[in-house]
N, C-alpha and C positions, 0 to 999 in steps of 0.2 A: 223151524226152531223157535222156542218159547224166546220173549227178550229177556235181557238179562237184567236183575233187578236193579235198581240204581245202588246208587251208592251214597246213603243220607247224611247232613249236615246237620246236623240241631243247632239252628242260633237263639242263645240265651237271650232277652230282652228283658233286663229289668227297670225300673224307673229312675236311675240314677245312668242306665246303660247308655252310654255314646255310640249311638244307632246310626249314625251317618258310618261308621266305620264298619256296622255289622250290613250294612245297604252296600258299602263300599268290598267287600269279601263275597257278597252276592253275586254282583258285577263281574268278579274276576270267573265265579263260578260259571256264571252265564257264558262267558268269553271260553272258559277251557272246552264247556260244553259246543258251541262254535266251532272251536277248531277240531274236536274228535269228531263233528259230522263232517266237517271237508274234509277229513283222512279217508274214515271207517261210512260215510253214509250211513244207513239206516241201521247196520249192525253196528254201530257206537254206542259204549256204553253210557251212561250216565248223569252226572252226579245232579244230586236234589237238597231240599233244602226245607227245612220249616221253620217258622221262629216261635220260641218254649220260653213254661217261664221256669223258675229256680225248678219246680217239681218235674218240668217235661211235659208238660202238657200245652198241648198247642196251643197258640194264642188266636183271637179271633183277630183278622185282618182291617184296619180300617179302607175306608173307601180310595179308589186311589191308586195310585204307585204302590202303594204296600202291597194289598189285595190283589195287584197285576202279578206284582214279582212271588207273592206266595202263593199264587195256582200257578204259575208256572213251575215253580221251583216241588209241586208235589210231588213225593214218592209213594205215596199208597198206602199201605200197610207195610211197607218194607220197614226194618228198626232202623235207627239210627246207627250210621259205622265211625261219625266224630260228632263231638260238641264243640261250637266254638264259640268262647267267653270274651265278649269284646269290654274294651274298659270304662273304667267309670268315672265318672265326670264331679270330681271329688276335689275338695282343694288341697287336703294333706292324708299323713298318712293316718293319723288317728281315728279323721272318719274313713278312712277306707277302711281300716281293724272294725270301727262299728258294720259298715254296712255288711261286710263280712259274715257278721254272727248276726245280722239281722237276717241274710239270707241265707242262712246254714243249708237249706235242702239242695242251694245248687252245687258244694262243694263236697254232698254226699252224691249226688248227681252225676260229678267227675269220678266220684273213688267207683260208682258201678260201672261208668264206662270203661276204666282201667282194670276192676277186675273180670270186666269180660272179654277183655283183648280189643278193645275197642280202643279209639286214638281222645285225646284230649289238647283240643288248640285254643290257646290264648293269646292277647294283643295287650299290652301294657300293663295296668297293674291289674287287668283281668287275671294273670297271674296267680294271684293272692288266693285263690277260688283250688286251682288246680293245687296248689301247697296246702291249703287247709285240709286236703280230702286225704292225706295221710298215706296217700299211695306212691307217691314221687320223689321222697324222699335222696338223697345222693345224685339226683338227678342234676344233668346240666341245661341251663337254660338264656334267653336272649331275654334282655330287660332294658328298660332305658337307666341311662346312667344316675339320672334323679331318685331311681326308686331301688338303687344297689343296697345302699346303707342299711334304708329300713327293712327288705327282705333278709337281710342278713343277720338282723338283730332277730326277727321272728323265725326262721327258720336256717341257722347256720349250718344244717346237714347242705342246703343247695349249695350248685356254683353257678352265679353268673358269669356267663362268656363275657369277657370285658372286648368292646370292637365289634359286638357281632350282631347283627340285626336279628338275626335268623338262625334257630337252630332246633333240632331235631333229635333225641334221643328217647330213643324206643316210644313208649306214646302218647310223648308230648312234643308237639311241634309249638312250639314258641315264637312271636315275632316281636321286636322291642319298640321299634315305633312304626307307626301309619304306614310311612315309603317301605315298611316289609312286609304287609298282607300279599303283595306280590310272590314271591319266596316260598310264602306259607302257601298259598295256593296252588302253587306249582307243584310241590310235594304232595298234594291232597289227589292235584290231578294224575300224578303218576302213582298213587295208591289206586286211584279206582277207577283212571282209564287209560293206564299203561305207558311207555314209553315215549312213543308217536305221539299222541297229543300232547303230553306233558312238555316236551322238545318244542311242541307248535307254539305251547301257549309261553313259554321262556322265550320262544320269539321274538312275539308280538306284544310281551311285556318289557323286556331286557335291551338296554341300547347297544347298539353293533356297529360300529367305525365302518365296517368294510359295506354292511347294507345301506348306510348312509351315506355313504361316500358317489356309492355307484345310484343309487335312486335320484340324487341330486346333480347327478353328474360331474362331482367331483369340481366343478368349477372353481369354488371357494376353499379350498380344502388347506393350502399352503398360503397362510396370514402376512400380512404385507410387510409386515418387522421383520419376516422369516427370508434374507435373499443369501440363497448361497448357491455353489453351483450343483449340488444335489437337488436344492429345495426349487430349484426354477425350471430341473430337470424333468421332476418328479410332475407341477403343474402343467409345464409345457402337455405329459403324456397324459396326465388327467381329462387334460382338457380335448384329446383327440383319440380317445382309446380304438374306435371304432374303423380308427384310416391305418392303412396299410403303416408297418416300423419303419423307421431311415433312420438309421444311427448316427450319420452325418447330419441329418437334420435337426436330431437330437442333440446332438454336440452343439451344431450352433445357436438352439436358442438358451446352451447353456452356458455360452460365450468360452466354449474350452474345446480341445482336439477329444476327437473318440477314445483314442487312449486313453488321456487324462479321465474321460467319463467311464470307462468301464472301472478303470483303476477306485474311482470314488464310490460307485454302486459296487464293488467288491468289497470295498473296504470296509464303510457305512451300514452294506442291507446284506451282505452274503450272497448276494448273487448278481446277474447280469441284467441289462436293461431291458432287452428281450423278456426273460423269464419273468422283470417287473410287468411290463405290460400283458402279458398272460395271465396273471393273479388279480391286473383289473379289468380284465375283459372277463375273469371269470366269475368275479364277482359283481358284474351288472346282470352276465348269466344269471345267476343265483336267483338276481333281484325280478327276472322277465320270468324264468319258471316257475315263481313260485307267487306271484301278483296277476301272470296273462294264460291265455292259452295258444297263443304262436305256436307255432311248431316249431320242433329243435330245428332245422335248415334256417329259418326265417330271425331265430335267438342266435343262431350262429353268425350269418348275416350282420345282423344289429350290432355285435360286439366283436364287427373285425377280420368274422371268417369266411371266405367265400366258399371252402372245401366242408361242407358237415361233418365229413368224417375227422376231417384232423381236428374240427372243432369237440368230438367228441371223445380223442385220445389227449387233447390238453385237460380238458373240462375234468376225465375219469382220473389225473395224475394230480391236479388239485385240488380235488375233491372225495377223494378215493370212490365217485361213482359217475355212470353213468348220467348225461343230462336227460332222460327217461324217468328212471330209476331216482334222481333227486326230485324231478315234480314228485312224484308217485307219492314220497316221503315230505315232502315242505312245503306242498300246493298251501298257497293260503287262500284259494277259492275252490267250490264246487265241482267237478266236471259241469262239464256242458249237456252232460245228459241227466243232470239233476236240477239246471233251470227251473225256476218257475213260470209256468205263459201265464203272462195277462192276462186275463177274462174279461174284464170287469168292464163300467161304460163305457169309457173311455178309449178303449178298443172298438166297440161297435159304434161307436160316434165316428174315429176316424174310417173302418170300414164300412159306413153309411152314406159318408161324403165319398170317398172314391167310388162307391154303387153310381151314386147321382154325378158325377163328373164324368164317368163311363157315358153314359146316358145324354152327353148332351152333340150336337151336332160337331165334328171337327177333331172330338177329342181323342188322342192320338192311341 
């Protein structure tokens, strides 16, 4: 089967462009591309990248990190399927309106991308680029709060999303400051490598309490101004998710009767202490299938279950999946049959000493 063609980025770089952010959107590319080959392996799509200037036309790469990350990031002859306009490093708004009409070809640039069904992404007042091109008109978009007023004076068909980092309407994906190239990226990823990696890469972008909790082992989790008798409840099981329940033992380092303790976990979290402890035995689960390659008895094991099976009918009711079926989908490494072996000297050094160590009198 022919591969499928990528899926190309044009990053604009002009001389005023804050290129640490358009290096920094690279990055994330690189990472989503990452995580669609631990899903999809070699049949993974994508995405690529070159850096253009206002006309599209490639730029020639200096020596370096640049030159590293733009042969990596080639797509061939394939066209571009987004632009993205990272901002400029201006001190108001009046010369951003100049550099604007200095750079006119890249804001006709955006109107060809948009009337070819192509997507158009910007980061701060990169903006101003995608508004100039006359195609986006009514559109909604993310802006930083500093630069609301003067878009509004220049183009009051837009709407800034007031609160929003991130936003996406038809095809313009918009981020308003730096901490949302994340957001933007992730959309990019599930435009043009699908569901699966775009989930991977919100992953490993996006912070998660419960993968946090259980990676660290939850030890610190309940802050020392926090004593109450839920909250020493709660630490007590944190801190031993992996040993068998005793709800009498849980009571007492809760300093209350069982009653009293279920009565509080009812009241407090909706459910019983039992069913609390399953939600974090299943979320260290979570954190071994998708970081190791243990097998499900041995993850079972680790978080508490001696029975696999029953580990795998709590696992599939809090998860709505099998612990199979969730690596399958959340591995955030390789198989093991995509390894790479070492070749190189340093293998044939250390199997050179074990040759000669073979070879000598005595040795075992």
């Amino acid at each position: 089967m022919p591969a499928q063609p990528p899926f190309v980025v044009e990053i604009a770089v002009l001389p005023e462009s804050a290129m640490g952010h358009a290096l920094a959107l690279v990055e994330l590319l690189r990472t989503a591309n990452l995580m669609a080959g631990l899903r999809l392996g070699a049949r993974a799509p994508r995405l690529a990248w070159r850096f253009v200037d206002a006309l599209g036309q490639p730029l020639r790469a200096e020596e370096g990190l640049l030159q590293a990350l733009a042969l990596e990031g080639q797509g061939g002859d394939s066209p571009a399927a987004a632009l993205f306009i990272a901002p400029l490093h201006l001190a108001d708004i009046p010369t951003l309106r100049q550099a604007v009409q200095r750079h006119a070809a890249l804001a006709r640039r955006a109107a060809l991308m948009v009337d070819t069904g192509r997507r158009v992404c910007t980061l701060g007042n990169g903006a101003w680029f995608a508004t100039h091109s006359g195609r986006l008109d009514g559109r909604r978009l993310a802006l930083a709060w500093y630069y609301v007023a003067g878009l509004r004076r220049d183009f009051p068909t837009l709407t800034p999303e007031a609160g929003q980092g991130f936003c996406e309407d038809g095809p313009w994906l918009s981020a308003a400051y730096p901490a949302d190239l994340g957001p933007l990226a992730i959309a990019l990823a599930q435009h043009a490598l699908g569901t699966e990696p775009a989930a991977a890469l919100a992953a490993v972008l996006q912070p998660d309490r419960d993968r946090e909790l259980a990676a660290a082992q939850a030890s610190h989790a309940i802050p020392n101004t926090r004593d109450s008798t839920l909250a020493r409840a709660l630490a007590w099981m944190e801190q031993r998710v992996e040993q068998p329940y005793d709800l009498a033992a849980l009571a007492t380092a809760a300093a209350v009767s069982a009653r009293t303790l279920l009565r509080h976990f009812q009241q407090e979290l909706g459910h019983s202490p039992l069913d609390h402890l399953h939600g974090l035995r299943c979320a260290r689960a979570r954190v071994l299938l998708e970081i190791t390659l243990e097998s499900v008895p041995t993850v079972a094991l680790a978080c508490g279950y001696t029975d696999p099976a029953a580990f795998r009918r709590v696992f599939a009711r809090h998860t709505g999946l099998t612990p199979t079926a969730y690596r399958q989908r959340h591995a955030l490494r390789a198989p093991r049959r995509r390894w790479r072996v070492d070749t190189g000297a340093s293998v044939d050094t250390a199997l050179s000493a074990l040759r000669s160590a073979a070879k000598k009198p005595g040795t075992p």
